[in-house]
N, C-alpha and C positions, 0 to 999 in steps of 0.2 A: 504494500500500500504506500507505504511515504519511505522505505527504503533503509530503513535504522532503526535500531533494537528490535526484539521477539517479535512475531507475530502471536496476535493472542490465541489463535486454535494451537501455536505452539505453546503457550505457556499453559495454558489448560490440559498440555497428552496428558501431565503427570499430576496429581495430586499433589507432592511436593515443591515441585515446578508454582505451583498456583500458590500455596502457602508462602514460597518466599516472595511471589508478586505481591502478594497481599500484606505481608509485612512490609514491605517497599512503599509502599502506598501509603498505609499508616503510618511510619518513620518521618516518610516525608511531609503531611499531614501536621504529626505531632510537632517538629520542626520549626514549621512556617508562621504557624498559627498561635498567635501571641496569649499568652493566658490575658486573666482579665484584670488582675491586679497590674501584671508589668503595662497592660494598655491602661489604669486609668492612674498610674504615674508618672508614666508619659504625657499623659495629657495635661497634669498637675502641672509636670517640669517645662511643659511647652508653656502653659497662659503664663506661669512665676516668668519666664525668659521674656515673654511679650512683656510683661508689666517694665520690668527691669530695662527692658531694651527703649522705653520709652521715655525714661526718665534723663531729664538732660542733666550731663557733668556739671554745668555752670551753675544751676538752680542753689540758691544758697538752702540749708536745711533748716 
């Protein structure tokens, strides 16, 4: 079909074959996919960096 990696009637001959697709899949999955605390820290540390970044040096305090 597109020429690169398995074809899937080949990944499926085996039972085995299939399991480590499927773990691949998952791995990759688990990976990419930000939990939820590290995305709403991120999001914490992105508006604190807008605030910060707004603020001018000259401004007496």
């Amino acid at each position: 079909m597109f020429g690169f990696g398995t074809r899937m009637n080949q990944v499926f001959a085996s039972r085995w074959k299939a399991v480590t697709w499927s773990i691949g899949i998952l791995l990759t999955a688990y990976c990419t996919v930000p939990m939820a605390d590290q995305a709403r820290q991120h999001e914490a540390a992105k508006a604190a960096h807008v605030k910060a970044a707004h603020k001018s040096p000259w401004a007496k305090d």
